[in-house]
PDB file with one MODEL, atoms N, CA, C and O in Angstrom:
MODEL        1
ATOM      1  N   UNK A   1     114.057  91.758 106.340  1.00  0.00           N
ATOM      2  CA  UNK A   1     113.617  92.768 107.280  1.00  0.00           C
ATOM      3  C   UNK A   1     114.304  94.091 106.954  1.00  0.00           C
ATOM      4  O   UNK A   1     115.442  94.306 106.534  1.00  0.00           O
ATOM      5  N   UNK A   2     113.333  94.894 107.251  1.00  0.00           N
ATOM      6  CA  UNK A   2     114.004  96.747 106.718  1.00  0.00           C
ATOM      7  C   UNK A   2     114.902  97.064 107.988  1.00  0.00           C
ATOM      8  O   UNK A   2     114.468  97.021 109.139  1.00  0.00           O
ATOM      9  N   UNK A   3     116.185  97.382 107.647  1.00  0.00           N
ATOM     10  CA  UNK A   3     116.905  98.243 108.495  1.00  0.00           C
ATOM     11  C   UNK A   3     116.287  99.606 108.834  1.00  0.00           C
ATOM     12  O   UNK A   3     116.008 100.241 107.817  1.00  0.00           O
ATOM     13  N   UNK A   4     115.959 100.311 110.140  1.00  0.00           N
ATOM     14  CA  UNK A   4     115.603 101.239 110.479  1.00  0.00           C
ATOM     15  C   UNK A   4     116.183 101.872 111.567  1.00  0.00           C
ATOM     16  O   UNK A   4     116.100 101.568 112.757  1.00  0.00           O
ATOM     17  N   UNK A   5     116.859 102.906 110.963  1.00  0.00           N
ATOM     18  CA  UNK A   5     117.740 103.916 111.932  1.00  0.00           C
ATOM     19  C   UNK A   5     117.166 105.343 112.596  1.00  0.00           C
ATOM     20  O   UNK A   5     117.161 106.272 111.788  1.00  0.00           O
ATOM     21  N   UNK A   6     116.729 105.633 113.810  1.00  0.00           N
ATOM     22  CA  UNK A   6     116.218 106.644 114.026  1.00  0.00           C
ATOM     23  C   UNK A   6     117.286 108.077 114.821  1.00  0.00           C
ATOM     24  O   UNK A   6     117.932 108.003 115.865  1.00  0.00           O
ATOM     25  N   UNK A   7     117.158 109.168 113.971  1.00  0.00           N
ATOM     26  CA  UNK A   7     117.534 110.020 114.513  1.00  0.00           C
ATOM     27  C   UNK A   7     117.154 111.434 115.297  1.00  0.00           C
ATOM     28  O   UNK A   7     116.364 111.905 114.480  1.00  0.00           O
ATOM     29  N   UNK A   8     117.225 112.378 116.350  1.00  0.00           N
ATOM     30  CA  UNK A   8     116.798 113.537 116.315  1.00  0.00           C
ATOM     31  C   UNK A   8     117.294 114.350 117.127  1.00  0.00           C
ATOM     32  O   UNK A   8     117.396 114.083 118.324  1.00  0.00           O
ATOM     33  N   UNK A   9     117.659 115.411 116.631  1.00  0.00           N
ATOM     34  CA  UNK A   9     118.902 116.386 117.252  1.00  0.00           C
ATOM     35  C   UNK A   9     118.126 117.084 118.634  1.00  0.00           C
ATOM     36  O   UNK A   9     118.735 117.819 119.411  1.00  0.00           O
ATOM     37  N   UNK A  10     116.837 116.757 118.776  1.00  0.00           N
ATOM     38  CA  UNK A  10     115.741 117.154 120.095  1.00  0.00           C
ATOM     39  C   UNK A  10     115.911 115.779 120.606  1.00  0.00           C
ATOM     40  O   UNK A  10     115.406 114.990 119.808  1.00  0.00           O
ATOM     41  N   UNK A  11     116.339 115.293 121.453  1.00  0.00           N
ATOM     42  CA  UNK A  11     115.689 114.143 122.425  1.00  0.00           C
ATOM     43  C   UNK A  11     114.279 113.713 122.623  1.00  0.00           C
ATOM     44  O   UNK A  11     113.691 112.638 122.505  1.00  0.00           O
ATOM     45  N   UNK A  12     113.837 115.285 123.068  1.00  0.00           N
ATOM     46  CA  UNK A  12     112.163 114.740 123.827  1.00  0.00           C
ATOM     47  C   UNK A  12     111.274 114.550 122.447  1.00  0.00           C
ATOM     48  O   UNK A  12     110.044 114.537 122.488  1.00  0.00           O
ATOM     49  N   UNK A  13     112.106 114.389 121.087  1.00  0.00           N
ATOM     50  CA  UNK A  13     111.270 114.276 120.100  1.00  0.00           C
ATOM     51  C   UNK A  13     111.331 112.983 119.535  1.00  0.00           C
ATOM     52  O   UNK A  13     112.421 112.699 119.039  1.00  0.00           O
ATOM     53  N   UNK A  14     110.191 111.881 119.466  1.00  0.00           N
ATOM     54  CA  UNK A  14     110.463 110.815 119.065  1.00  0.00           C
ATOM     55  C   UNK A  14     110.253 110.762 117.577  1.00  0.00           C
ATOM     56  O   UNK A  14     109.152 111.281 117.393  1.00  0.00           O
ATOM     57  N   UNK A  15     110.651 110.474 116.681  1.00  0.00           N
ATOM     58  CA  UNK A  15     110.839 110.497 114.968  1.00  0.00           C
ATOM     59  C   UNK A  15     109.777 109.236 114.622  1.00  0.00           C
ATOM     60  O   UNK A  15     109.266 109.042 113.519  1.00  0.00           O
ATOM     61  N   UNK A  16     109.548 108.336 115.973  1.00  0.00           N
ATOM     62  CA  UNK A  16     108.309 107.171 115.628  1.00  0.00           C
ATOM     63  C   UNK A  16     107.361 107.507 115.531  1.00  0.00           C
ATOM     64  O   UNK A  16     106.565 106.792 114.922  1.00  0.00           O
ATOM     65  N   UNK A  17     106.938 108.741 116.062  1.00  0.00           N
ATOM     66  CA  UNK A  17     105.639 108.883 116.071  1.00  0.00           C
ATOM     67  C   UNK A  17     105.445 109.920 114.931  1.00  0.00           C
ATOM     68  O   UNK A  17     104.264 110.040 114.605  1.00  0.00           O
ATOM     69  N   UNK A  18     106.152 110.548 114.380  1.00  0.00           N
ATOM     70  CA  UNK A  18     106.139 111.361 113.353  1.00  0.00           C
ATOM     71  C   UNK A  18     106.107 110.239 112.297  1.00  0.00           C
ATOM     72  O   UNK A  18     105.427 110.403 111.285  1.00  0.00           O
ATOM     73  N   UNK A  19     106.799 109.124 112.484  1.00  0.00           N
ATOM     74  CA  UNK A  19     106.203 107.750 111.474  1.00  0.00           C
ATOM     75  C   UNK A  19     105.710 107.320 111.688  1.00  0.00           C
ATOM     76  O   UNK A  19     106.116 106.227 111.293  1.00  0.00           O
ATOM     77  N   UNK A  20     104.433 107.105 112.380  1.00  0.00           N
ATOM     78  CA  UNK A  20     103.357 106.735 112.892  1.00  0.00           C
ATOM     79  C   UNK A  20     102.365 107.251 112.406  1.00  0.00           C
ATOM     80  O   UNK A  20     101.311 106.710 112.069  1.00  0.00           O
ATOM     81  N   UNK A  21     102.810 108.808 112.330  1.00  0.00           N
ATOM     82  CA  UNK A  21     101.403 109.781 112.104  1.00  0.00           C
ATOM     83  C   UNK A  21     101.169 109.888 110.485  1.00  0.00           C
ATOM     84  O   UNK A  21     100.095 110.034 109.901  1.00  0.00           O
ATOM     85  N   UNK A  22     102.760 109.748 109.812  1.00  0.00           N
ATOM     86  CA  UNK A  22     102.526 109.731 108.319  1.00  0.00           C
ATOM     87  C   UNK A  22     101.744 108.663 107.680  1.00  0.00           C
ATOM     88  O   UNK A  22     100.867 108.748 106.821  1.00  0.00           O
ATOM     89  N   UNK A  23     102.400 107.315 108.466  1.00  0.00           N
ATOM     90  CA  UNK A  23     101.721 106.136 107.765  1.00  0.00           C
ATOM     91  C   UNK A  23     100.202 105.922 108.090  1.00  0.00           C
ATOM     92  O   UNK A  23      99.443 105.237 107.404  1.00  0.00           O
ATOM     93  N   UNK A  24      99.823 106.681 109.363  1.00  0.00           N
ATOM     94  CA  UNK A  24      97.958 107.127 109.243  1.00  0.00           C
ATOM     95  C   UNK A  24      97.292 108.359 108.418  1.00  0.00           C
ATOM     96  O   UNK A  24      96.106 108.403 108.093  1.00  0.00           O
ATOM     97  N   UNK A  25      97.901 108.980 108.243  1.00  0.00           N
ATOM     98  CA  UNK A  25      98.234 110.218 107.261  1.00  0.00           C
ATOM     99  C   UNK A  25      97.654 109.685 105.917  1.00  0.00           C
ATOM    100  O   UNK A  25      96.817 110.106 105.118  1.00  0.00           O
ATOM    101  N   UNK A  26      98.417 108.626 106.000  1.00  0.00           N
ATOM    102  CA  UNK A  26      98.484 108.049 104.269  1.00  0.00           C
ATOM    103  C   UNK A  26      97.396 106.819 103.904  1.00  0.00           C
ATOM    104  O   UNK A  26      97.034 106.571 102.755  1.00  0.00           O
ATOM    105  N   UNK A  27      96.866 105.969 105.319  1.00  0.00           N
ATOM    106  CA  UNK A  27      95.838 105.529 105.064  1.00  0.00           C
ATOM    107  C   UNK A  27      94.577 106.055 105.416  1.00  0.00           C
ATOM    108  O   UNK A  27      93.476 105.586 105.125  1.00  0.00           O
ATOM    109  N   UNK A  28      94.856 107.167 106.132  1.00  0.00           N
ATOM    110  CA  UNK A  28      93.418 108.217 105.958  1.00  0.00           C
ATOM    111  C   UNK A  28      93.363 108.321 104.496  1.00  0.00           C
ATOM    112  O   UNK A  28      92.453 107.771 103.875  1.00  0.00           O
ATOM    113  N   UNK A  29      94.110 108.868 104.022  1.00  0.00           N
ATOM    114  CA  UNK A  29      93.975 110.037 102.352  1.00  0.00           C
ATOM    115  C   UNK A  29      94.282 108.804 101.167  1.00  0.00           C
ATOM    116  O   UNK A  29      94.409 109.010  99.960  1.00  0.00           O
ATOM    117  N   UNK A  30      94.355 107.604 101.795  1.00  0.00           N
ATOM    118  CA  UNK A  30      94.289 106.067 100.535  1.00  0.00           C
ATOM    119  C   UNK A  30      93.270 106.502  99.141  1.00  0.00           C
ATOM    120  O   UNK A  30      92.064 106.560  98.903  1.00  0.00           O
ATOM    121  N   UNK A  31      94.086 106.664  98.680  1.00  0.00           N
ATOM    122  CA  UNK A  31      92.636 106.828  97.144  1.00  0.00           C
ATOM    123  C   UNK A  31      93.073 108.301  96.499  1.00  0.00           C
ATOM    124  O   UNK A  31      93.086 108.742  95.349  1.00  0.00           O
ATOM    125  N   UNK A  32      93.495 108.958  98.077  1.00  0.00           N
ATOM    126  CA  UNK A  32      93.414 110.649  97.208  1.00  0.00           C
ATOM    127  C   UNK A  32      94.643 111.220  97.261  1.00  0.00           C
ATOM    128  O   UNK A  32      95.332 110.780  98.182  1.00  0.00           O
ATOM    129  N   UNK A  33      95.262 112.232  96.438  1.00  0.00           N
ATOM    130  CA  UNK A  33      96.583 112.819  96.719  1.00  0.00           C
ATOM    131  C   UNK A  33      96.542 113.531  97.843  1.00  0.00           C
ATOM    132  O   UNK A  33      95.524 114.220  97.913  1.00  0.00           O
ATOM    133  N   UNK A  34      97.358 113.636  98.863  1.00  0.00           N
ATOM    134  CA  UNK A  34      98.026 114.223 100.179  1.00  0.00           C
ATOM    135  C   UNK A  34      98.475 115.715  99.868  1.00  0.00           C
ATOM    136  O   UNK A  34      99.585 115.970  99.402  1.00  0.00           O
ATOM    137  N   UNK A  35      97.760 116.439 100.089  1.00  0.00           N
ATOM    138  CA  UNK A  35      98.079 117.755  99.963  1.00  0.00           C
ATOM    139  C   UNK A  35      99.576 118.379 100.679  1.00  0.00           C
ATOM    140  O   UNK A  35     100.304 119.268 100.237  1.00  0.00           O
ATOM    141  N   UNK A  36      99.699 117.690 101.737  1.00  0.00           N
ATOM    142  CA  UNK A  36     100.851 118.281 102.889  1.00  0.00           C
ATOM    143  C   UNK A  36     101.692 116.804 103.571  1.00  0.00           C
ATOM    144  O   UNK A  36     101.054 116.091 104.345  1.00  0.00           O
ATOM    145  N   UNK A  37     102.766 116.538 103.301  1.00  0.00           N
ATOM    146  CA  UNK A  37     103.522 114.997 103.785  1.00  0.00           C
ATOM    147  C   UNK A  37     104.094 115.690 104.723  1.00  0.00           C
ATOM    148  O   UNK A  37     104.198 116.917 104.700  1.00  0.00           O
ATOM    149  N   UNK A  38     104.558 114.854 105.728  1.00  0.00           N
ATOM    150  CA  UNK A  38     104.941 115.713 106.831  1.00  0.00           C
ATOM    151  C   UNK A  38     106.172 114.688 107.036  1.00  0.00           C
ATOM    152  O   UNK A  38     106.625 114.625 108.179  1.00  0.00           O
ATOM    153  N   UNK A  39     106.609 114.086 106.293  1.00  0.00           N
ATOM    154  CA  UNK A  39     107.825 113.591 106.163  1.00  0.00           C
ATOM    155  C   UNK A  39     108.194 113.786 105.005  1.00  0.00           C
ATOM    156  O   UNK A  39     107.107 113.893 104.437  1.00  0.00           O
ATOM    157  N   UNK A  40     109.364 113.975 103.833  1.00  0.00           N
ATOM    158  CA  UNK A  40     109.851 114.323 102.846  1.00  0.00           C
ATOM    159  C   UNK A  40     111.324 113.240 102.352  1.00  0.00           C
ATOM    160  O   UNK A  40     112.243 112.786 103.034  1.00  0.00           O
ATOM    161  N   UNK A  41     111.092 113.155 101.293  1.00  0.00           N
ATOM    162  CA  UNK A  41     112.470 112.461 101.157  1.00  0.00           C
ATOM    163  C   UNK A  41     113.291 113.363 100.234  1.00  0.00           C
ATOM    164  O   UNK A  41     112.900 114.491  99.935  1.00  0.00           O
ATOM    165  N   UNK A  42     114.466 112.828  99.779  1.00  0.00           N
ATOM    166  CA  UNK A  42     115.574 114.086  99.289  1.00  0.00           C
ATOM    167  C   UNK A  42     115.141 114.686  97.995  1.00  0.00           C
ATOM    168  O   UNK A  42     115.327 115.847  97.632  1.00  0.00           O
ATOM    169  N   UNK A  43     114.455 113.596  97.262  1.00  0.00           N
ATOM    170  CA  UNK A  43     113.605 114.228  95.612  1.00  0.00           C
ATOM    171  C   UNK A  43     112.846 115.355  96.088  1.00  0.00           C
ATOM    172  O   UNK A  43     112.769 116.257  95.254  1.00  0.00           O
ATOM    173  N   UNK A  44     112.115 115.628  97.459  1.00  0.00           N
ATOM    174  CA  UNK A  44     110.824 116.614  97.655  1.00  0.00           C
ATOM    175  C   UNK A  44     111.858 117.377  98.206  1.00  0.00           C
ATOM    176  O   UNK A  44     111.435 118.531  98.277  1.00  0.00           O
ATOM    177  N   UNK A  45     113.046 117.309  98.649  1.00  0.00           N
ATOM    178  CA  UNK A  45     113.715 118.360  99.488  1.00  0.00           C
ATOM    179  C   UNK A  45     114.481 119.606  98.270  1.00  0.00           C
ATOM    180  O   UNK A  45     114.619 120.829  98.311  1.00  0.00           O
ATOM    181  N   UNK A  46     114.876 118.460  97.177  1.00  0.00           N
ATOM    182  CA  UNK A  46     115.563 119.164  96.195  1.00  0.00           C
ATOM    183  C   UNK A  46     114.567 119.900  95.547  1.00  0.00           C
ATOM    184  O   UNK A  46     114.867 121.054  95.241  1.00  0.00           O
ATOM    185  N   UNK A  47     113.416 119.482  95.262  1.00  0.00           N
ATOM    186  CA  UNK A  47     111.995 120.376  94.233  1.00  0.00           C
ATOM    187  C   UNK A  47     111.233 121.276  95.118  1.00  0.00           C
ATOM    188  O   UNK A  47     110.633 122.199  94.566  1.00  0.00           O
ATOM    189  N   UNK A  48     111.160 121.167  96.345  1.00  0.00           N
ATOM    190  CA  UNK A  48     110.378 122.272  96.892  1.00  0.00           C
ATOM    191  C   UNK A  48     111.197 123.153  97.435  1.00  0.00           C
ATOM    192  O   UNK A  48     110.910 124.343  97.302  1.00  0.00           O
ATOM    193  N   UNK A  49     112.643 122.697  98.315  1.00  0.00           N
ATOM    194  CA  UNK A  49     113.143 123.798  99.012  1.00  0.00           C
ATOM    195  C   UNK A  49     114.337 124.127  98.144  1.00  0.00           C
ATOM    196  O   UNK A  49     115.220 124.889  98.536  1.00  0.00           O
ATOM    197  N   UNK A  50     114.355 123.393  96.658  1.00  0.00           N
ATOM    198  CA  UNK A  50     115.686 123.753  95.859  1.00  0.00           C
ATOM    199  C   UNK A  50     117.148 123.575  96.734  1.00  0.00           C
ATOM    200  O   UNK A  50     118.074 124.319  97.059  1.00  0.00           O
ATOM    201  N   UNK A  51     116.842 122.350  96.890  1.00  0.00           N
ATOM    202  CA  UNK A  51     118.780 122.399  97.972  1.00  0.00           C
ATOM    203  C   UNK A  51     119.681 121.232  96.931  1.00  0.00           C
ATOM    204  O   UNK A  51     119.103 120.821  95.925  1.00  0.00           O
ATOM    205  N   UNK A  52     120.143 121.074  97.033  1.00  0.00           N
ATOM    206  CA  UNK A  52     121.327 120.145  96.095  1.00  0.00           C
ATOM    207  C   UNK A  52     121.402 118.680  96.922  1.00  0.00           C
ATOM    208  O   UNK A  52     120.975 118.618  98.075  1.00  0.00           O
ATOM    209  N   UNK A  53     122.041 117.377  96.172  1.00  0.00           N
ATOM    210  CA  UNK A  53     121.915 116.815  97.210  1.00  0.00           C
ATOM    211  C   UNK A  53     123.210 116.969  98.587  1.00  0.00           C
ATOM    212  O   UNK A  53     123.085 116.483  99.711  1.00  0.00           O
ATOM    213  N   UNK A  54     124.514 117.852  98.034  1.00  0.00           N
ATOM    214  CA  UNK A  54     125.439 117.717  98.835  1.00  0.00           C
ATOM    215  C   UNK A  54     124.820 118.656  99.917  1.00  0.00           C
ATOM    216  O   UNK A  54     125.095 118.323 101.069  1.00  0.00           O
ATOM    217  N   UNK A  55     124.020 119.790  99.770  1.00  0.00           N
ATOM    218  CA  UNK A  55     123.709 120.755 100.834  1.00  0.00           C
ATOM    219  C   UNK A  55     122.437 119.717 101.176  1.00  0.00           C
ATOM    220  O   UNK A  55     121.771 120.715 101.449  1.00  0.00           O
ATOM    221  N   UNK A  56     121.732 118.891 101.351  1.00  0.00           N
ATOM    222  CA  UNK A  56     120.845 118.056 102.497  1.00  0.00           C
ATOM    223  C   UNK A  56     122.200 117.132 103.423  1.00  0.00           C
ATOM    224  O   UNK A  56     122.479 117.192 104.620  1.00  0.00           O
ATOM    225  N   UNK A  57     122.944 116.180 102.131  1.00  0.00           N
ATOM    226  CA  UNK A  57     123.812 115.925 103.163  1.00  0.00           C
ATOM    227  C   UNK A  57     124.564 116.542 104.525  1.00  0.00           C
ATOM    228  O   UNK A  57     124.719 116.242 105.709  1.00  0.00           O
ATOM    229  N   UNK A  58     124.953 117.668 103.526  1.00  0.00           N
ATOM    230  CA  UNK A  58     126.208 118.802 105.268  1.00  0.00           C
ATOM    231  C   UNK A  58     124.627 118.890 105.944  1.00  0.00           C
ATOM    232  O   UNK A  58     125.036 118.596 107.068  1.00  0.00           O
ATOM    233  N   UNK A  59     123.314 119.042 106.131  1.00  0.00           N
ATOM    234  CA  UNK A  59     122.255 119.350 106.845  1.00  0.00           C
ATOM    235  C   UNK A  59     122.053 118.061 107.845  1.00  0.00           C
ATOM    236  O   UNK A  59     122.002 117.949 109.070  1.00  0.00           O
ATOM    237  N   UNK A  60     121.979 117.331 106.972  1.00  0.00           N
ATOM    238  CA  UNK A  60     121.944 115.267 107.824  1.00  0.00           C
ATOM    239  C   UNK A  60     123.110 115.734 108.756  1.00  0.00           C
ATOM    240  O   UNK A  60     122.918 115.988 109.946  1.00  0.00           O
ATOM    241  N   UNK A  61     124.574 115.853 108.024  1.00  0.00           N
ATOM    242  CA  UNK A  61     125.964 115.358 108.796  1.00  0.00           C
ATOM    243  C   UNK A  61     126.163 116.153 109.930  1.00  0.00           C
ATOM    244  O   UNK A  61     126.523 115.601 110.970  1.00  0.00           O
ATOM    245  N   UNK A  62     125.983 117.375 109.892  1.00  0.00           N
ATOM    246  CA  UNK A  62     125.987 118.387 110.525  1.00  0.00           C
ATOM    247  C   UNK A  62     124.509 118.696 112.125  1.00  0.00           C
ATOM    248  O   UNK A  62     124.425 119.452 113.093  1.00  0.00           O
ATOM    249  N   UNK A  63     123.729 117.678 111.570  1.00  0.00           N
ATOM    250  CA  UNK A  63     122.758 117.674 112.874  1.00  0.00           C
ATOM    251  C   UNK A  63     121.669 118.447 112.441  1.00  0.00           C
ATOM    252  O   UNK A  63     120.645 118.286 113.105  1.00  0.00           O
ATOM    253  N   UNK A  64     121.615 119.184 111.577  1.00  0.00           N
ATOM    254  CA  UNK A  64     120.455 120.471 111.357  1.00  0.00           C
ATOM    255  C   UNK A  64     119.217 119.998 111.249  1.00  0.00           C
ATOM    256  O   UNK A  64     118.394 120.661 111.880  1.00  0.00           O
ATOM    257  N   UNK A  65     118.828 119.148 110.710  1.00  0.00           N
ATOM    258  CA  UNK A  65     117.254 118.689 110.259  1.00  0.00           C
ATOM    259  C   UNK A  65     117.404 117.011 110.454  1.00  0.00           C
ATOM    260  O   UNK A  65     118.143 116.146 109.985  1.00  0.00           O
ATOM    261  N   UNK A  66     116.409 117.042 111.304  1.00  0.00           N
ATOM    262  CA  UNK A  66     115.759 115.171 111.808  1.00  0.00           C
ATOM    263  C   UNK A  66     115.491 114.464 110.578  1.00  0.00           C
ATOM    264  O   UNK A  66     115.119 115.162 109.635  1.00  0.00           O
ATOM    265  N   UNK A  67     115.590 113.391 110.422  1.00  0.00           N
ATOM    266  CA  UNK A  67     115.641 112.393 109.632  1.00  0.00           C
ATOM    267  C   UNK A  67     115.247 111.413 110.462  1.00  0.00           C
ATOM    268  O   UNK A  67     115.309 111.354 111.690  1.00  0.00           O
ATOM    269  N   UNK A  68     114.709 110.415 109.424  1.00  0.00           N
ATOM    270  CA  UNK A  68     115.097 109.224 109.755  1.00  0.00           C
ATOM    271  C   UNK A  68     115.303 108.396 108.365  1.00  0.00           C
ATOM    272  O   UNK A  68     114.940 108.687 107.225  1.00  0.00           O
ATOM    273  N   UNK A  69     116.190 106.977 108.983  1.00  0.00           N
ATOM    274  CA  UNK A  69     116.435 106.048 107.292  1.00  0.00           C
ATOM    275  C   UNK A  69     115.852 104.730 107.778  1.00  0.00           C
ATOM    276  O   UNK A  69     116.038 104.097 108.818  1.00  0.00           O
ATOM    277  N   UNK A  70     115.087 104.508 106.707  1.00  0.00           N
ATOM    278  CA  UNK A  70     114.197 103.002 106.125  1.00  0.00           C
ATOM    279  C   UNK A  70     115.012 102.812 105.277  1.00  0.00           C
ATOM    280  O   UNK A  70     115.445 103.758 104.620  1.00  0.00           O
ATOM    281  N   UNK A  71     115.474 101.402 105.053  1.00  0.00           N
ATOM    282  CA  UNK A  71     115.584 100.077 103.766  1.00  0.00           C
ATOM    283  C   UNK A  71     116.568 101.281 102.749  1.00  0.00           C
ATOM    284  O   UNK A  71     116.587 101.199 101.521  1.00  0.00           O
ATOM    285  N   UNK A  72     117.268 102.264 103.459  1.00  0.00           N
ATOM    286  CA  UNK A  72     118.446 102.811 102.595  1.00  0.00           C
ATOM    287  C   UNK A  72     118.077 104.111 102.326  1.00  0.00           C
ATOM    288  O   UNK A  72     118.924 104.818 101.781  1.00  0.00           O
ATOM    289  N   UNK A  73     116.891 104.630 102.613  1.00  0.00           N
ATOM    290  CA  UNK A  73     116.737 105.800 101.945  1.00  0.00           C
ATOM    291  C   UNK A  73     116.182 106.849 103.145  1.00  0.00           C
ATOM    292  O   UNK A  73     115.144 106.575 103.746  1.00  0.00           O
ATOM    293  N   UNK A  74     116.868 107.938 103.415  1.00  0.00           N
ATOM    294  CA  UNK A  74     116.309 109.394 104.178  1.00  0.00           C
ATOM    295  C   UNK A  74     115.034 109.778 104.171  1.00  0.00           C
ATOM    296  O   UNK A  74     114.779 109.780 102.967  1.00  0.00           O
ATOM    297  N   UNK A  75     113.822 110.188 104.873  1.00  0.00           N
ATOM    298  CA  UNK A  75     113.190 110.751 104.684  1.00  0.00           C
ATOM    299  C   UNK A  75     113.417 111.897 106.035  1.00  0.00           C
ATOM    300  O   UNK A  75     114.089 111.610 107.026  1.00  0.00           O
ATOM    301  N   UNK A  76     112.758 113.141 105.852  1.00  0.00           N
ATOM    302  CA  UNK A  76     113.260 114.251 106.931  1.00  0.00           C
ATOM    303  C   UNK A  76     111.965 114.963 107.188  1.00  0.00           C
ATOM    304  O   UNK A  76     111.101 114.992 106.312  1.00  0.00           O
ATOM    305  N   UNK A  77     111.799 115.522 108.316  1.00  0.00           N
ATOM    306  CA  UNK A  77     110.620 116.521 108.750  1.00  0.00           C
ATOM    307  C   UNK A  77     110.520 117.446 108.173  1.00  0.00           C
ATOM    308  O   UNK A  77     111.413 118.279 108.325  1.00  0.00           O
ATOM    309  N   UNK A  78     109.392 117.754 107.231  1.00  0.00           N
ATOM    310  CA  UNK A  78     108.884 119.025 107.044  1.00  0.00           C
ATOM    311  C   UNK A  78     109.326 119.760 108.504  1.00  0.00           C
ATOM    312  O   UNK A  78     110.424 120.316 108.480  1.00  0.00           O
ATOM    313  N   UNK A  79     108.814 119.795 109.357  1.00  0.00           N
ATOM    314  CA  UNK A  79     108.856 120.612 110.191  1.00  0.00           C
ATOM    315  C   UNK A  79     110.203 121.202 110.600  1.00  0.00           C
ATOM    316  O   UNK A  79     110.408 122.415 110.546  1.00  0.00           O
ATOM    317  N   UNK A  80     111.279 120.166 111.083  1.00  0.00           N
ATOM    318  CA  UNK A  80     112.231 120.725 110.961  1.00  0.00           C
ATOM    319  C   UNK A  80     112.956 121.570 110.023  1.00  0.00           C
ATOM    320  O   UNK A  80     113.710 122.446 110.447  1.00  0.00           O
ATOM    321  N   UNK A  81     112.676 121.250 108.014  1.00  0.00           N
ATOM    322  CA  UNK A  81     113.283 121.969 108.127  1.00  0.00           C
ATOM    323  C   UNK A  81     112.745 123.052 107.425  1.00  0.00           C
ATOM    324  O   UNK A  81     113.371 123.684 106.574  1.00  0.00           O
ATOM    325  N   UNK A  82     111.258 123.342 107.870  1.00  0.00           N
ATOM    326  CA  UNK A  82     110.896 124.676 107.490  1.00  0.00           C
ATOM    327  C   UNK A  82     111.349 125.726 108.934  1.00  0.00           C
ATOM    328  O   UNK A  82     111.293 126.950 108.817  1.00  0.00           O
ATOM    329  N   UNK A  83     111.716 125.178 110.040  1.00  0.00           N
ATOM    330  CA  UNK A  83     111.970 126.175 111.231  1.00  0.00           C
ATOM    331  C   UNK A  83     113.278 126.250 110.910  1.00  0.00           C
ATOM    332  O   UNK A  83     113.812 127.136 111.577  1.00  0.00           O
ATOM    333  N   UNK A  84     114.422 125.420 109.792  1.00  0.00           N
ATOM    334  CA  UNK A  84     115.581 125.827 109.659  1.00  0.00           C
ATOM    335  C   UNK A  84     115.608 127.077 109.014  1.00  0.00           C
ATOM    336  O   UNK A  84     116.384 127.992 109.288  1.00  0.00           O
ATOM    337  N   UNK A  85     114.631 127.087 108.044  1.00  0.00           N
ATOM    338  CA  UNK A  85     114.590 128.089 107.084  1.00  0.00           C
ATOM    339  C   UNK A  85     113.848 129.396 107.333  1.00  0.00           C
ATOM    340  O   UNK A  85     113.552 130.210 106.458  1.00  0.00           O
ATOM    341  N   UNK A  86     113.645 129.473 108.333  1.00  0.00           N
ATOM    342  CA  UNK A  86     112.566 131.055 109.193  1.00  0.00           C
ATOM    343  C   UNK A  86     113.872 132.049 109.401  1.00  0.00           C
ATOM    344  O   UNK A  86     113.726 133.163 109.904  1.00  0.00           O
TER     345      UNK A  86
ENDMDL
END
């Protein structure tokens, strides 16, 4: 069974349903590439927003951008952290 840890520095924001919406996301668009993921893991964080992995970490440790971790590995909200970056 996958260990699953949920986090989010908003309360009234549940991170399930933002995994809810990806994994329909992804069997809507089955067959075709996904133009826009609305969850990200640290490979898409380092190539699109150019961050290192120690600067996502201080971002995780520090509270700044929602996450959540599956079976060992981070994935984080687009959303959050394009409103980090405004």
């Amino acid at each position: 069974m996958m260990k699953t840890n949920f986090y989010s520095s908003d309360p009234g924001e549940d991170l399930s349903i933002i995994l809810l919406y990806e994994i329909l996301n992804r069997l809507d668009n089955f067959g075709t590439k996904s133009q826009s993921k609305d969850l990200l893991d640290s490979a898409d964080l380092k190539q699109i927003y150019n961050l290192s992995d120690s600067s996502i970490y201080r971002l995780r440790r520090n509270k700044k951008i929602k996450y959540i971790k599956l079976g060992g590995k981070y994935y984080y909200s687009r959303r959050s952290i394009e409103d980090l970056l405004k």
